[in-house]
C-alpha positions in Angstrom: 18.7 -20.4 -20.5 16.4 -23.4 -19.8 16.6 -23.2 -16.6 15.6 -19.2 -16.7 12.1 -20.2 -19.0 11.4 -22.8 -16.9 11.3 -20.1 -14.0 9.6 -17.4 -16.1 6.4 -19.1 -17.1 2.9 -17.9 -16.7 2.6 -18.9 -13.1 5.7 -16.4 -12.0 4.0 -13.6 -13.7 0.4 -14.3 -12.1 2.0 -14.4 -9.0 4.0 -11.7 -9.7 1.0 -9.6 -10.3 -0.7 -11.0 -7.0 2.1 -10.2 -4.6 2.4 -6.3 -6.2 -1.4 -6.1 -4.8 -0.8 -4.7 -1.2 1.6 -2.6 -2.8 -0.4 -1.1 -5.3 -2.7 -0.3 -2.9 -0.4 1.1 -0.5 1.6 3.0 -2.3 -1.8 4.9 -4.3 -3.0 5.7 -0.8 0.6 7.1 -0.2 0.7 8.9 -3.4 -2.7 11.0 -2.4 -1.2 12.0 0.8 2.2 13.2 -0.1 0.0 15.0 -3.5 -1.6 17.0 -0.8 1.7 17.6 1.2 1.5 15.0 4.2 4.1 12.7 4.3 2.3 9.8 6.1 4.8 7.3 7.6 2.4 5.7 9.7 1.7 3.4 6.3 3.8 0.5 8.2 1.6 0.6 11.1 -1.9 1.6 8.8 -0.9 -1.6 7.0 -0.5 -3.6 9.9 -3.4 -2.4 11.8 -5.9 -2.9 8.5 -4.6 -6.9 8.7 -5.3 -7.4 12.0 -8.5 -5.6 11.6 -9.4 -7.0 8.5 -8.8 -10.4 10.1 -10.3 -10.4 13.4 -13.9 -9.6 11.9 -13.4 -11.7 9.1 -13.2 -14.6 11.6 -15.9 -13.8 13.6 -18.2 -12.5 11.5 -17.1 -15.5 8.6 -17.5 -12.8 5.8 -14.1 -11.6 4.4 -16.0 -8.7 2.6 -17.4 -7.4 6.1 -13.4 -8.1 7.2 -12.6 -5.6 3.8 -15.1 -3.1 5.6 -14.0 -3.1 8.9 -10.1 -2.5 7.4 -11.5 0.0 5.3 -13.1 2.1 8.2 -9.7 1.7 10.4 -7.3 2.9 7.9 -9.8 6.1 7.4 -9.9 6.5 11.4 -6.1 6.2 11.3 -5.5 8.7 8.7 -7.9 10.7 10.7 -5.6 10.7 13.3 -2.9 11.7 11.1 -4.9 14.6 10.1 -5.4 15.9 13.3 -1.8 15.8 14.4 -0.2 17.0 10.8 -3.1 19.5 9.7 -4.8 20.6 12.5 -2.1 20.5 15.1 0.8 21.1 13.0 3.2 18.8 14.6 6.2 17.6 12.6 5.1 14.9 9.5 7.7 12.7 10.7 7.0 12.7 14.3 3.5 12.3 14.2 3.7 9.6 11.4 6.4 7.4 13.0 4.5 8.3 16.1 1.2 6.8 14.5 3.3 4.0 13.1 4.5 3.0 16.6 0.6 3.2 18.5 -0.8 1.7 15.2 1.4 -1.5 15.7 1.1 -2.1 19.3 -2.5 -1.8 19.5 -2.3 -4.7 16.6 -0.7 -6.8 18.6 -2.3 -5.6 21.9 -6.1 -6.6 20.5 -4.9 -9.5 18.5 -3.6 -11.1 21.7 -6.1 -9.4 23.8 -8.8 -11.5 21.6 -6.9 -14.8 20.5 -4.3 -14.9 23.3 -1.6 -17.2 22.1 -2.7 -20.2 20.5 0.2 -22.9 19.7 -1.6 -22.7 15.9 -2.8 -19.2 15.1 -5.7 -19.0 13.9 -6.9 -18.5 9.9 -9.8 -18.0 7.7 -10.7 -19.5 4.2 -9.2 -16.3 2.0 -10.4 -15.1 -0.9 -10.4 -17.7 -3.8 -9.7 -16.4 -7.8 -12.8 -15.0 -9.6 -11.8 -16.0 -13.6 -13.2 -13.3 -15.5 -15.5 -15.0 -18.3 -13.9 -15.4 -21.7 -10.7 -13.2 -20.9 -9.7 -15.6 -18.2 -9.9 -18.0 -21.4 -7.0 -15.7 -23.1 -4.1 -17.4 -23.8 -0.8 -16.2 -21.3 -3.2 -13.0 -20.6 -5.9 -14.7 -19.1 -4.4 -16.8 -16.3 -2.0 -13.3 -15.2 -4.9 -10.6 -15.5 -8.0 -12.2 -15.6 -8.1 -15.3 -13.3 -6.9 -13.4 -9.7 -8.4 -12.6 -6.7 -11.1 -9.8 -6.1 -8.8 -7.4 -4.3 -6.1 -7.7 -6.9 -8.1 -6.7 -9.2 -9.6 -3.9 -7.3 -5.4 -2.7 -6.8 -5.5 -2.6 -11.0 -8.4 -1.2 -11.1 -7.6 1.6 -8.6 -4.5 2.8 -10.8 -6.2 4.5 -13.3 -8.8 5.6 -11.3 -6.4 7.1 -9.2 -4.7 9.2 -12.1 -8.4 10.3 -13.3 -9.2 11.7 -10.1 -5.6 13.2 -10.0 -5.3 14.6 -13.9 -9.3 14.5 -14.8 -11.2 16.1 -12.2 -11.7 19.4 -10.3 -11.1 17.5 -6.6 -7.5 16.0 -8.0 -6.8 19.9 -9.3 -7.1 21.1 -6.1 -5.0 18.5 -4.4 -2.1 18.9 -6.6 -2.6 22.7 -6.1 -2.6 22.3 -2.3 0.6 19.7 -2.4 2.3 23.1 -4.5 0.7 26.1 -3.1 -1.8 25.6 -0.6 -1.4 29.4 0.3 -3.1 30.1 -3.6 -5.3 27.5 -3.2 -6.3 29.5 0.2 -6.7 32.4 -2.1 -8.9 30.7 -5.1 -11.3 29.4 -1.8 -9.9 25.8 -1.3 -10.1 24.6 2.3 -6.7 23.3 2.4 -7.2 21.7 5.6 -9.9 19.8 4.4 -8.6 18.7 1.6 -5.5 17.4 3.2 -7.6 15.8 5.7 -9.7 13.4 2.6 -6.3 12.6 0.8 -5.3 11.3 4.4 -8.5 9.6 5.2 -8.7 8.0 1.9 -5.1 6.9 1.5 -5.2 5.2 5.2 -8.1 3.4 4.0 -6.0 1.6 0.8 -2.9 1.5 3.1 -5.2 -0.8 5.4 -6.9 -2.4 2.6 -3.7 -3.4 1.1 -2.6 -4.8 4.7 -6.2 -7.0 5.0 -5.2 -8.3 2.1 -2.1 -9.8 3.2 -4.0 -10.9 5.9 -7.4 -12.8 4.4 -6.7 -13.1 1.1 -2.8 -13.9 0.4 -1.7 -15.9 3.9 -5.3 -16.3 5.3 -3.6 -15.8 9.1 -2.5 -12.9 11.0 0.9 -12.7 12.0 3.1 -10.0 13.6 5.2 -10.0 10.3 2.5 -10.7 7.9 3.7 -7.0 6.5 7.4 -7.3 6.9 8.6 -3.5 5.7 6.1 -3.4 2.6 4.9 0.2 3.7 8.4 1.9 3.8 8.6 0.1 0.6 5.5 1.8 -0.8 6.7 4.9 0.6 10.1 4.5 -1.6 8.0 3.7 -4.3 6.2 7.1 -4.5 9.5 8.4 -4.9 10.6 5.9 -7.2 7.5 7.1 -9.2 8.2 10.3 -9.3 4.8 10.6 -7.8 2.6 9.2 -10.6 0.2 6.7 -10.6 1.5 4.8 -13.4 4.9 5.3 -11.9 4.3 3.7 -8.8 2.4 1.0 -10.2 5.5 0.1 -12.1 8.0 0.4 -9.7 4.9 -1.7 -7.2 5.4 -4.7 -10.2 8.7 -4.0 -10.4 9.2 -5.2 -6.9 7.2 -7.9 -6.5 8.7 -9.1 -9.9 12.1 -9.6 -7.5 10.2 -10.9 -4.9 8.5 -13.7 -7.1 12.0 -14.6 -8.6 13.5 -14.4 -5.5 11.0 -17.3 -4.3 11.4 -19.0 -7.4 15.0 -19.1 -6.8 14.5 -20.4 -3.2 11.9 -23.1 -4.3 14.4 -24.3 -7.1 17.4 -24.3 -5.6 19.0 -22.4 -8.3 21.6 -20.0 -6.5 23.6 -22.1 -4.2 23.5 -19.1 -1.6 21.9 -18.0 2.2 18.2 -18.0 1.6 18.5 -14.7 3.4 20.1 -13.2 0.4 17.5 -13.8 -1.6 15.2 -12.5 0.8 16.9 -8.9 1.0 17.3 -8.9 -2.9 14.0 -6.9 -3.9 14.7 -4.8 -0.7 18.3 -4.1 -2.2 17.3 -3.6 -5.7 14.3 -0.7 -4.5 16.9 1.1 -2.7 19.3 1.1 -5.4 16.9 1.9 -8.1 15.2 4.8 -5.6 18.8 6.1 -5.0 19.0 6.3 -8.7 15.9 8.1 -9.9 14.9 10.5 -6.6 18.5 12.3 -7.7 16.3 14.0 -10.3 12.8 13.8 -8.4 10.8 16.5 -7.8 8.8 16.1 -4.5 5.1 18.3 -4.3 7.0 21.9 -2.9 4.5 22.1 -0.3 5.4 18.5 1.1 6.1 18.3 4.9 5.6 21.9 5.1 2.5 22.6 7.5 -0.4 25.3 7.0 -1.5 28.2 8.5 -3.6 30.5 7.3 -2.7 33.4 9.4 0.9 33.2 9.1 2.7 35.2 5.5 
């Protein structure tokens, strides 16, 4: 019992709620696609190209905000592309997706080397450093878990409710819903559904590469080939996991990077007398299991991987 307080204090949950960041975001960018009825699974190689991205102009430029831009803008070109092959071109969700997934990581690796080469050290950047939030950060057990992180992690909380206002609150998150169930009535009460598929893309490739600059220039302040090591086909099962909320993925998103923080703490204490490697597939393990459990009752957006055409009945 001692031993499990003296893991569970303050610091575990504040890094808890930094290491659910990139999956917050990642997950909410997911969420609006699949909403509209795109599955994207290009989110591994979004994710991977927004960290490079993110941390290539970020090192030259020395401004990690221009570094968020630049991320930004490739995620939106790369769900872009997405659009064009799901929406306009029709071609199979999970072709074009994995198919985005696979050019999205090579040209990572392609520029990265292509700019750096192969240094013996690879290079990094001074990341992001914790903004305390005056007087809250001063909360006790509160204020050092919500109020004294980085700027991005608080942008990923921040982007949780606004994500469920746009989806429950407003006329644009109507008509996405209403596209992701019937885009043929949504057609018929004059929604482009093309177009609107085509911003839930752009805009959910934008916080899938977001959440992957952030790996990149704020949590590890490097870019590495791993640096996202499956944590978009893990915000992928946690839309599903969600049951396609907001509120639901953010939970399932804190959920896992609850396992992930014990399962470090675990490692750095010396707790379990077992291969660090099974600690290491323990949040990965529990997702699957707890995905397996609730998608038996989960009811997917009806028009989800189902292409649109206008002319066809």
């Amino acid at each position: 019992m001692e031993t499990l307080v003296t893991l569970l204090d303050v610091g575990f949950f504040a890094a808890l709620v930094r290491i659910s960041t990139p999956l917050l975001l990642a997950s909410l960018g997911e969420l609006l696609s699949e909403r509209s009825g795109v599955l994207n699974l290009g989110i591994e190689g979004i994710m991977l190209f927004g960290a490079m991205t993110g941390f290539t102009v970020a090192y030259f430029s020395g401004s990690l905000w221009l570094g968020v831009l630049a991320a930004l803008l490739a995620g939106a070109l790369a769900g872009l592309l997405m659009a064009f092959l799901a929406v306009v071109l029709g071609v199979s969700q999970h072709v074009s997706g994995i198919g985005l997934t696979l050019l999205a990581t090579g040209l990572s690796f392609y520029v990265y080397r292509l700019v750096f080469g192969q240094p013996a050290s690879p290079p990094n950047v001074v990341p992001f450093r914790p903004w305390p939030v005056p007087v809250l950060s001063d909360l006790p057990v509160v204020g050092p878990i919500l109020f004294n992180q980085m700027p991005l992690t608080y942008l990923a909380l921040l982007a949780v409710p606004a994500v469920a206002f746009l989806l429950y609150r407003t006329p644009w998150g109507l008509d996405l819903r209403t596209v992701g169930e019937n885009p043929r009535a949504a057609d018929a009460a004059g929604v482009n559904v093309w177009r609107m598929r085509t911003q839930a893309l752009v805009i959910g490739g934008a916080m899938m590469a977001l959440g992957g600059a952030y790996l990149s220039i704020s949590q590890f302040n490097a870019f590495t080939f791993g640096v996202v090591s499956g944590r978009g086909w893990v915000a992928v099962a946690l839309v599903v996991f969600g049951l396609w909320s907001p509120w639901r993925c953010a939970a399932g998103a804190l959920l896992f990077a609850a396992l992930e923080a014990l399962q470090l703490r675990l490692q750095a204490n010396n707790v379990l007398h077992v291969p660090y490697q099974v600690l290491l597939m323990l949040p990965f393990v529990m997702t699957i299991v707890a995905m397996a459990i609730v998608s038996r009752n989960a009811r997917a957006p009806a028009a989800l991987l189902v292409p649109y055409r206008k002319e066809e009945r």
